[in-house]
Structures are given as C-alpha cells and as structure tokens.
C-alpha positions as a LaTeX table, in Angstrom:
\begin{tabular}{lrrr}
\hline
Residue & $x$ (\AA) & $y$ (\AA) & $z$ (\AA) \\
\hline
Unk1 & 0.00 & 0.00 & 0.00 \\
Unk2 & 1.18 & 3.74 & $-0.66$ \\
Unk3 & 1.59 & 5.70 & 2.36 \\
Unk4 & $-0.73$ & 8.58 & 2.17 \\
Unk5 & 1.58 & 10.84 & 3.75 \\
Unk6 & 5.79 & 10.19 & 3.98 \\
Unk7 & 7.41 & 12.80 & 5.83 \\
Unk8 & 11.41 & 12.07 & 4.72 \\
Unk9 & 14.52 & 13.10 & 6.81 \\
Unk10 & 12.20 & 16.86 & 8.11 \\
Unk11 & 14.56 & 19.06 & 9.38 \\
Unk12 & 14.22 & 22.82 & 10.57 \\
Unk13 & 16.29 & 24.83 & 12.65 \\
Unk14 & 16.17 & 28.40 & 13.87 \\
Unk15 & 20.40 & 29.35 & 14.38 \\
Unk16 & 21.32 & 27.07 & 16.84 \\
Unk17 & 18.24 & 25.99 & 18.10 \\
Unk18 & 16.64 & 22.25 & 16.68 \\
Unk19 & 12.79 & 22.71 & 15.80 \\
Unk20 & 12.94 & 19.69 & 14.04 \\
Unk21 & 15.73 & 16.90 & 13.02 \\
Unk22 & 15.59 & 14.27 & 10.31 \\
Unk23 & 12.25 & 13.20 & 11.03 \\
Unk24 & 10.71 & 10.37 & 8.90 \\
Unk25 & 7.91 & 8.47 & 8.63 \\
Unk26 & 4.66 & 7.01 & 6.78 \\
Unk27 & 1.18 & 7.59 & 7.44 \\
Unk28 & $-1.25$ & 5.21 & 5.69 \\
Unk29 & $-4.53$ & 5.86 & 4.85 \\
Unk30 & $-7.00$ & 5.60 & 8.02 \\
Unk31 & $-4.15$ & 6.01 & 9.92 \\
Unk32 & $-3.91$ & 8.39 & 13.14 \\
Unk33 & $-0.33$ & 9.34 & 14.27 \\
Unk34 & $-0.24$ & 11.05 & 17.63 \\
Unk35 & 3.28 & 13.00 & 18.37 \\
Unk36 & 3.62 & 13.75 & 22.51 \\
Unk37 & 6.31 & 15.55 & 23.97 \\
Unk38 & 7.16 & 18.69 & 26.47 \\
Unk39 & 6.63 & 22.10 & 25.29 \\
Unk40 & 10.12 & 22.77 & 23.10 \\
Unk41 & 10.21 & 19.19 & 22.00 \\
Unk42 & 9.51 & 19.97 & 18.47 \\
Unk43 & 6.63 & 18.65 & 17.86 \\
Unk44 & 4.52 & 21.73 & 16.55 \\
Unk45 & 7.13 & 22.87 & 14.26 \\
Unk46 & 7.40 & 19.53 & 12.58 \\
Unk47 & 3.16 & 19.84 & 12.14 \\
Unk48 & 3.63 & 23.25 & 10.97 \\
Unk49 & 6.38 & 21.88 & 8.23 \\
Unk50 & 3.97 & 19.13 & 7.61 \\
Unk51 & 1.24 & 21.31 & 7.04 \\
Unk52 & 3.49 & 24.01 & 4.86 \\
Unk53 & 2.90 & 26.95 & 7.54 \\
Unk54 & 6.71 & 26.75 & 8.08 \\
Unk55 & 9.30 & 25.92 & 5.07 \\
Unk56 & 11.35 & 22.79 & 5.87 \\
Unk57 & 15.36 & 23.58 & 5.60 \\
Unk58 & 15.58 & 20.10 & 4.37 \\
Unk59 & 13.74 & 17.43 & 3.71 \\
Unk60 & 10.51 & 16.45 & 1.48 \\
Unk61 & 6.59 & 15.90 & 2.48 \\
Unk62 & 5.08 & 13.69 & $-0.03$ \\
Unk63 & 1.48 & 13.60 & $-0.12$ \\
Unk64 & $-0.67$ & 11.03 & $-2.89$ \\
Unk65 & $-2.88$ & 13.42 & $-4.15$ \\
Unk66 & $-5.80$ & 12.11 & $-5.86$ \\
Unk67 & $-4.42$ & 12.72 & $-9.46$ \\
Unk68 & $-1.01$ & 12.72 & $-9.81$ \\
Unk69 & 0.17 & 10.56 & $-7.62$ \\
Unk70 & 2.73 & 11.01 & $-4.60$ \\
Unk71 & 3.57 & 14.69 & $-4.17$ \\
Unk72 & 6.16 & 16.81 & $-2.26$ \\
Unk73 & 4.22 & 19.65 & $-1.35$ \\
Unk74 & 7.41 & 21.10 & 0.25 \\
Unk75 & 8.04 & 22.27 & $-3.77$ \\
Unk76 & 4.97 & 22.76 & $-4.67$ \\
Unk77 & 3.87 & 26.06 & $-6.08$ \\
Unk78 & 1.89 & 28.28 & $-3.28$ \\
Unk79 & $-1.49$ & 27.75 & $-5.67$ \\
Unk80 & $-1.32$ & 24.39 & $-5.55$ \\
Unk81 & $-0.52$ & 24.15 & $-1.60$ \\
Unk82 & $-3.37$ & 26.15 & $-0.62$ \\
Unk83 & $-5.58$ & 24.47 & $-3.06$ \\
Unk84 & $-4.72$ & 21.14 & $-0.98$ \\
Unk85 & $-5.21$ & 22.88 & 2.36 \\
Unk86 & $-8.60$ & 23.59 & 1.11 \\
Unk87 & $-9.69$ & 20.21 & $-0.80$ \\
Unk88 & $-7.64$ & 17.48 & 0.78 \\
Unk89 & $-6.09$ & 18.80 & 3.85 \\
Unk90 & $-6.85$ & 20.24 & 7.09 \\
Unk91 & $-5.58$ & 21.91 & 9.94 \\
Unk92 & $-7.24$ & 22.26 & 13.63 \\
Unk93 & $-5.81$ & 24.63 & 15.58 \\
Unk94 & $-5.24$ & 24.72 & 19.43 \\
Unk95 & $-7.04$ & 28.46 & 19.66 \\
Unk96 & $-10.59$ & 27.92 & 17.45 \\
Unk97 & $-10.39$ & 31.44 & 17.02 \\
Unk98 & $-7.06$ & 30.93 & 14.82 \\
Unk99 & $-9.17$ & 29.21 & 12.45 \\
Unk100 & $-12.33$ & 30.84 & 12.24 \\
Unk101 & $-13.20$ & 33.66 & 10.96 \\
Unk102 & $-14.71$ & 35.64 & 13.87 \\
Unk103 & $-16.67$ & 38.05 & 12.67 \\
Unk104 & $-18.86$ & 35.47 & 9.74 \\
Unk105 & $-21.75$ & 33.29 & 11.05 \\
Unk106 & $-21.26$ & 29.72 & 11.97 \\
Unk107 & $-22.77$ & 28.41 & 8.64 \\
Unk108 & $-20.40$ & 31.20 & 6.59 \\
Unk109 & $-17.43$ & 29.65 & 8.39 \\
Unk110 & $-18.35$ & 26.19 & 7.23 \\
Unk111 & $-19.74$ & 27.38 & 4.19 \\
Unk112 & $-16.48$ & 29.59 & 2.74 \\
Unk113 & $-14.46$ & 26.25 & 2.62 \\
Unk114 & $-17.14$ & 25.03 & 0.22 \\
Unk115 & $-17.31$ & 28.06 & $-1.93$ \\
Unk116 & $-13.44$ & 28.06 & $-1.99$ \\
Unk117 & $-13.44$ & 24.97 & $-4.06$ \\
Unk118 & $-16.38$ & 25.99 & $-6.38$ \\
Unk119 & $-19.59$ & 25.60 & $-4.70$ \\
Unk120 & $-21.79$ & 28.31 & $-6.03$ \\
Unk121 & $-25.48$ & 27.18 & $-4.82$ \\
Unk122 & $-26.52$ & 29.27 & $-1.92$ \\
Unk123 & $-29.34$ & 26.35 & $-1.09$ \\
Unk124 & $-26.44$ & 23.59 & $-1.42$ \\
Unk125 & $-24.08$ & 25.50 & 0.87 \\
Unk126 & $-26.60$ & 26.65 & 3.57 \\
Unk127 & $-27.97$ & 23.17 & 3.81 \\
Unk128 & $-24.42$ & 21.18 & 4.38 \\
Unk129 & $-23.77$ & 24.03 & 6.65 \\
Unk130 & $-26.68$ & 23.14 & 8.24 \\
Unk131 & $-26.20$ & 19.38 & 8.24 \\
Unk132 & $-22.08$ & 19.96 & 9.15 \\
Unk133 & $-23.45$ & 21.97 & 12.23 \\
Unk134 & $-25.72$ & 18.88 & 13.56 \\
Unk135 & $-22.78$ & 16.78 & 12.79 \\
Unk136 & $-20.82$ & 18.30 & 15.37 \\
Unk137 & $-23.79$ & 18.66 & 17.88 \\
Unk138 & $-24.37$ & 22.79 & 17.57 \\
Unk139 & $-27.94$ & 23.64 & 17.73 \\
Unk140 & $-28.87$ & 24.28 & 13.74 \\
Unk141 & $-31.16$ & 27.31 & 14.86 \\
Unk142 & $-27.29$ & 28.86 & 15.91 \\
Unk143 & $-26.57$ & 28.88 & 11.66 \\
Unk144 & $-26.64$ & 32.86 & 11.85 \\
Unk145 & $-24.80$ & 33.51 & 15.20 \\
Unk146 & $-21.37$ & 34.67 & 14.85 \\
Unk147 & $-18.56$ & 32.13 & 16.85 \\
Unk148 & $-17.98$ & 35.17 & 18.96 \\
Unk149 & $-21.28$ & 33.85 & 20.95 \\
Unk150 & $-20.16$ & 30.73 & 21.25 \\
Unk151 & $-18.35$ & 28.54 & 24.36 \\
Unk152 & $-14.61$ & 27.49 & 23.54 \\
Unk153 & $-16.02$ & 23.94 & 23.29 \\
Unk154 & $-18.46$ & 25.20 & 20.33 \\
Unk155 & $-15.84$ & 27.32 & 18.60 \\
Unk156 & $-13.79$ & 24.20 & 18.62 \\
Unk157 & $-16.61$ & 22.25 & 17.07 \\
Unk158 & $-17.07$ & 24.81 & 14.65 \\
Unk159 & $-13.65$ & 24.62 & 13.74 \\
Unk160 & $-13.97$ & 21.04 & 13.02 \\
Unk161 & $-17.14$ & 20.89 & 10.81 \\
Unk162 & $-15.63$ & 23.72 & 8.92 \\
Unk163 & $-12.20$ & 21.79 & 8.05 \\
Unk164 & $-14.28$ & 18.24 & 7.39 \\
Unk165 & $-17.07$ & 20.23 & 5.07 \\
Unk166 & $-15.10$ & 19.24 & 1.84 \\
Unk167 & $-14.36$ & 15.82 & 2.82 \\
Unk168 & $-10.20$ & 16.17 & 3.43 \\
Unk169 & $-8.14$ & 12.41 & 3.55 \\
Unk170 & $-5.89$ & 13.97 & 5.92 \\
Unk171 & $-5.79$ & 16.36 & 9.03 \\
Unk172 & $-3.53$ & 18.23 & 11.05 \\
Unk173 & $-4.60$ & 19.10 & 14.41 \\
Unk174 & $-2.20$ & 20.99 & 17.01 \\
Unk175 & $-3.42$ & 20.31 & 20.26 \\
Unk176 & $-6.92$ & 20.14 & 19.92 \\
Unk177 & $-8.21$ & 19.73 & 23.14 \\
Unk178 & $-5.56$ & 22.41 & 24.45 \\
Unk179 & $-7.64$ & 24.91 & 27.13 \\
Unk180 & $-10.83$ & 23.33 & 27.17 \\
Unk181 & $-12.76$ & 22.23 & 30.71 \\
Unk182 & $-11.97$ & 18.50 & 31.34 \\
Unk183 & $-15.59$ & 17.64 & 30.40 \\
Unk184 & $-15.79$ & 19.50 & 27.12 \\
Unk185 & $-12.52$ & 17.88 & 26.55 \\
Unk186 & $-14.01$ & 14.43 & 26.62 \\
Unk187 & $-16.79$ & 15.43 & 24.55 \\
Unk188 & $-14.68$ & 17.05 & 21.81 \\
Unk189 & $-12.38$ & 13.74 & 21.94 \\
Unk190 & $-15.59$ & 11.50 & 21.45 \\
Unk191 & $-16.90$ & 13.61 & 18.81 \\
Unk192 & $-13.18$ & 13.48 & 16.86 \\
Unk193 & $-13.14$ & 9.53 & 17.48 \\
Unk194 & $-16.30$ & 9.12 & 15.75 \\
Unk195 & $-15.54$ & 11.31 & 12.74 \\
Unk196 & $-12.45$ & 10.17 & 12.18 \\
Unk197 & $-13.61$ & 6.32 & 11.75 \\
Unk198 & $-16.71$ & 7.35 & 10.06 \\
Unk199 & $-14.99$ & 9.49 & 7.26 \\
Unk200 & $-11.77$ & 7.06 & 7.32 \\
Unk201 & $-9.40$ & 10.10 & 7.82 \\
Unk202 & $-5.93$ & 9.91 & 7.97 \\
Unk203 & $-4.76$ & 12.45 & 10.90 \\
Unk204 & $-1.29$ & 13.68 & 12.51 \\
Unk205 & $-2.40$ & 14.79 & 16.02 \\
Unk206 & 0.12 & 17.02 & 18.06 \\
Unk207 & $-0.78$ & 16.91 & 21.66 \\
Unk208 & 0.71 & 16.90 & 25.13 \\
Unk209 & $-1.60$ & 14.71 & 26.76 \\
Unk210 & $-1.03$ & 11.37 & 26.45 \\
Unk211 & $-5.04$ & 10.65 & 27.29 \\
Unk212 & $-5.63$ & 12.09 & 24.16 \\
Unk213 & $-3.06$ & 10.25 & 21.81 \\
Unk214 & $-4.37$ & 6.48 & 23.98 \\
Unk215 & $-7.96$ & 7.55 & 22.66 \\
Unk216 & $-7.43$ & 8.51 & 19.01 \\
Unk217 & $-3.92$ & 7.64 & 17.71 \\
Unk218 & $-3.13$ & 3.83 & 16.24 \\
Unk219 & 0.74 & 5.26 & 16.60 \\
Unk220 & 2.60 & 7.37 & 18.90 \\
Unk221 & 6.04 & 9.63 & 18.18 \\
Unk222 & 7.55 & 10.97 & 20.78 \\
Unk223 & 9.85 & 13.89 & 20.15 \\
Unk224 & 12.65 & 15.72 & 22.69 \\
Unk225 & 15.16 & 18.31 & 21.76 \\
Unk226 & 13.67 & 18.13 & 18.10 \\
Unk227 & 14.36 & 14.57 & 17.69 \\
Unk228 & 11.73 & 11.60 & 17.43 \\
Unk229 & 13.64 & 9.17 & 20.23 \\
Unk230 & 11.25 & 6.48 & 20.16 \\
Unk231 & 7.72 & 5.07 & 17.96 \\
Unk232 & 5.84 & 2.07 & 18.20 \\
Unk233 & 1.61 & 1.61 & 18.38 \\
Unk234 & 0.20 & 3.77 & 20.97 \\
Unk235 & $-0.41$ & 0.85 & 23.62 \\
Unk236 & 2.67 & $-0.91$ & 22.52 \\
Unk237 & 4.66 & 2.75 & 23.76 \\
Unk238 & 2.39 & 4.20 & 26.45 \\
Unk239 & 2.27 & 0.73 & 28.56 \\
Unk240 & 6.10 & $-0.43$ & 27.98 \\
Unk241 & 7.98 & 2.58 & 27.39 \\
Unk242 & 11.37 & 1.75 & 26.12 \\
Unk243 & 13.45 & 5.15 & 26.04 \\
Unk244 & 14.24 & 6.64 & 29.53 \\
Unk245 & 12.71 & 10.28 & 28.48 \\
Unk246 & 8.70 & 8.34 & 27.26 \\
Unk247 & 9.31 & 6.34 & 30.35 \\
Unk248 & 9.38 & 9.75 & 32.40 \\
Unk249 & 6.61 & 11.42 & 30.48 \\
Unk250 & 4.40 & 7.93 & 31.69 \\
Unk251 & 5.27 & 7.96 & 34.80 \\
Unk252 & 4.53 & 11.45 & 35.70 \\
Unk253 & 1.33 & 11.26 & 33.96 \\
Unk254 & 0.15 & 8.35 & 36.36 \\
Unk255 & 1.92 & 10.07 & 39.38 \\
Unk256 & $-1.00$ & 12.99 & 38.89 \\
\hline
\end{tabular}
C-alpha cells in the first residue's frame, strides 16, 4: 500500500536551536499518528512543516494526491498548496479562534471552505452548513450567530465541521483539546473519534496529553530536543515505554 503521507529526513532549525531533526515516517490511509512531547520538544514545528505553515530547511513531504500521484508539497507552487489545504487537507488549531473567521456566522465559516473549491449554490451550501453543524452537535437554529457567541467547546466544534465540510483524507490538528474544561474535553475527543472512523481520515495529532493520543492515535512519536527518540503503536509505547525520556513522560502522567 502507498503511504498517504511520507514525511522524509524533516529538518528545521532556527540558528542554533533544533525545531525539528531528520524526522521520517509514513502515514497510511485511516491512519492516526499522535506525536507527545514537552513544550520545546519539536513537535509543533514539525506539524507546521507538515502542514506548509513553516518551510522545511531540508527534507521532502510527499502527499498522494488524488491525481497525480505522490507529491512533495514542500516544492509545490503556493497555488497548488493552498488548493490542498482547502480540498484534501486540514488543519485544527489549538485556539478555534485561529481558524475561524470571527466576525462570519457559523454556517459562513463552514460554508467559505465550500465556496473556496467551487460551490456556487446558496441552497447547497446553507444546507451542508446546516447538516455539518448537527454533525458536530451545535444547535442548527445557531446557523446565523457569529462564533464570537459561542463557548470554547463550540468554537472548537465549529472549527472542526468547517475543516471536514469538503471531505479532506488527511488532518492536522495541534493540540486540539488544548484549554478546554476537562468535560468538554471528553466530549470534543468523542466527537473526533467518531468522525475520524466514520470518514476514514488519515490524521497527525500534536498533543501533550497522552489521554488524548491512547484515545485517538493507532501510533505514537515521541519527540525531545527536536528529535523523534522512540515510535511504536500507541499501547505498545504508552504501557512499555522503552526510552528513559517516554518512560518519564508515563510515569509522571500516572503520578497525577
């Protein structure tokens, strides 16, 4: 099988300072890889290289796009990269409000992603707004209210129905679940689970919490100083650690 995604040898630096060091690895289709680590790890810079927010100082990102095959978006053109961030990729960010646009209603922020790759119909758009909403359990009569009314928990939701809208294979999500109440936490994380097995996505899920990555990711990177020091399937890591700095990040988790 092709990998959907093969990140090869990802490196970015800043001076001195490692964001990111020959990082490789394949991400099938259906696949969720979770990457833990402690704030300065690395592990949003290599999502943001991923994602083409940041440009690489080596390495390539190949994507299989639906037509031409496997990719490396790192030389893409900038048309074509933001045509895949709106058709085939997505990106959830930590802050909702990073990737909404505040001052349109919730069905224009679901609705804009649809018009960006064509969709002309207002009928068509209004009513997958409308559907996309309900998907992600926000009250349909809210279409017209701006996010600006809405709980972090909503915005968050929000943000999710208007990244899935066009049906993306993969996703990017940088801490997810970062600032919300524990509760809306675990309703966010059940809402993700089922979407992502209903719509078979492929997602790369940055995240400290290691609750988070045992819920949603099939495998687990964990990064330090830049560097990935040890991978495996989620369980297979989180319940027999192997490297001295994921055995550390366990332990202090269950010491809480």
């Amino acid at each position: 099988m092709i990998p959907l995604l093969s990140v090869q040898h990802l490196t970015k630096t800043y001076g001195r300072h490692i964001g990111c060091s020959d990082v490789s690895f394949d991400l099938f289709p259906g696949e969720v890889m979770g990457i833990v680590g402690e704030s300065g790890s690395g592990k949003s810079t290599l999502l943001n290289c991923m994602a083409g927010h940041l440009p690489p100082d080596a390495g390539r990102v190949m994507f299989d796009t639906r037509t031409e095959g496997p990719r490396d978006t790192v030389t893409m053109s900038e048309p074509e990269r933001r045509m895949l961030g709106r058709t085939d990729w997505a990106f959830v960010h930590q802050h909702a409000r990073d990737g909404l646009r505040m001052g349109v209603s919730a069905g224009g922020n679901v609705g804009e992603r649809l018009m960006a790759v064509g969709a002309r119909h207002y009928g068509d758009i209004r009513a997958a707004a409308t559907d996309w909403l309900g998907r992600v359990e926000i009250d349909t009569g809210r279409i017209d209210d701006r996010p600006s009314t809405f709980s972090g928990g909503m915005q968050q939701r929000l943000q999710i129905a208007r990244n899935l809208v066009t049906g993306p294979r993969l996703v990017f999500m940088d801490e997810p679940t970062g600032g919300l109440d524990v509760s809306v936490q675990a309703r966010l994380l059940d809402l993700l689970r089922g979407l992502v097995r209903q719509m078979g996505l492929s997602a790369v899920i940055v995240t400290h919490d290691l609750a988070v990555v045992r819920l949603l990711a099939d495998r687990l990177m964990v990064m330090k100083d830049g560097r990935v020091v040890e991978t495996g399937l989620t369980d297979q890591v989180l319940d027999d650690p192997q490297h001295g700095y994921t055995q550390l990040l366990v332990s202090s988790v269950l010491q809480v």
